[in-house]
N, C-alpha and C positions, 0 to 999 in steps of 0.2 A: 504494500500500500504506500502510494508517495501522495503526500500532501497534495490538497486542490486537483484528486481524480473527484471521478463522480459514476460510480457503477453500481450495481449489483453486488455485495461481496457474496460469495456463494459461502456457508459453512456447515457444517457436520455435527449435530450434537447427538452421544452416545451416552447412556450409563456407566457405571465403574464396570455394569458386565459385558458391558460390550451390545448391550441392547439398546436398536436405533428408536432413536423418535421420530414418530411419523405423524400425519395428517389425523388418523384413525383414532391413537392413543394420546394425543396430545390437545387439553381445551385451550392453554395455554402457554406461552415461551415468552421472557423478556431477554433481552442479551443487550448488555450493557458494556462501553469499549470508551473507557475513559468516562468522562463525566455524561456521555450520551447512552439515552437509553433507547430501547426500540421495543416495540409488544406486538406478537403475532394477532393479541384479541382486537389490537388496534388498527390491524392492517399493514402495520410499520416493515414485516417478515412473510411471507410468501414460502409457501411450500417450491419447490422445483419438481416441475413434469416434465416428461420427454418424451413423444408419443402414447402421451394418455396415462403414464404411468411415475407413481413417485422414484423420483431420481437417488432419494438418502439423502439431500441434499436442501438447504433452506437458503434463502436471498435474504438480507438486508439491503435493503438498498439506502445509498447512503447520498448525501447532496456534496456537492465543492465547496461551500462553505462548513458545513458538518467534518470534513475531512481534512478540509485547512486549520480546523481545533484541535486536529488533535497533537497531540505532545511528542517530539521524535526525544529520541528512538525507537521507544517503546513505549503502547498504550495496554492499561492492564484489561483484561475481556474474562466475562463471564456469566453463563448463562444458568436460566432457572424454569422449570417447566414444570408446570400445574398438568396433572393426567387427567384424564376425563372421569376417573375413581375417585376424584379429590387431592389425592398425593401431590406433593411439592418435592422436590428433587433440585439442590442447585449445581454447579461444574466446579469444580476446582478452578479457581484464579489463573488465566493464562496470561500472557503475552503477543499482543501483533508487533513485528516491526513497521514502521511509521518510516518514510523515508522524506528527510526534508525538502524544503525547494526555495526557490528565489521567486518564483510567482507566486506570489503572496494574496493577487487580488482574483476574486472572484473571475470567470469569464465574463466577457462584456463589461468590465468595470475598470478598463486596465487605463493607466495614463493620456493614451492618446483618446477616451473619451470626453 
């Protein structure tokens, strides 16, 4: 991730046993990456399909200015999922690397505006 992208980040959330979270078992997911938070009940996280079918894979999608906040070298990431049984379940504290940049300003917002 380098500062002032603006994508999809695609990610993975598992249990400690190695059991995925899906669309089916999941009422709720927040994942939160530095001081930002995002919420699947919110719309913020998108499951991933690929011909019709769950990839194992979740979207955040994130803005250029969301991603120009965040802190290099490293932003601390962590998620939490409400099961549709009730259960809360959160991840272990990770790590993204964050790569900095010299484009500081938003798209469309740069000097020669």
């Amino acid at each position: 991730m380098q500062q002032g992208d603006q994508y999809a980040l695609p990610i993975t959330v598992e249990l400690s046993d190695g059991e995925a979270i899906t669309p089916e078992n999941c009422a709720d997911m927040r994942v939160k990456m530095g001081s930002l938070e995002k919420s699947y009940a919110d719309g913020d996280i998108v499951a991933e399909y690929a011909n019709g079918r769950y990839t194992g894979r979740w979207l955040v999608p994130l803005t250029q200015a969301e991603t120009l906040a965040f802190p290099t070298p490293l932003v601390e990431v962590q998620a939490q999922v409400q099961f549709t049984d009730g259960s809360i379940v959160g991840t272990p504290v990770g790590h993204m690397k964050v790569d900095g940049s010299i484009l500081l300003d938003e798209w469309g917002n740069t000097w020669a505006d």
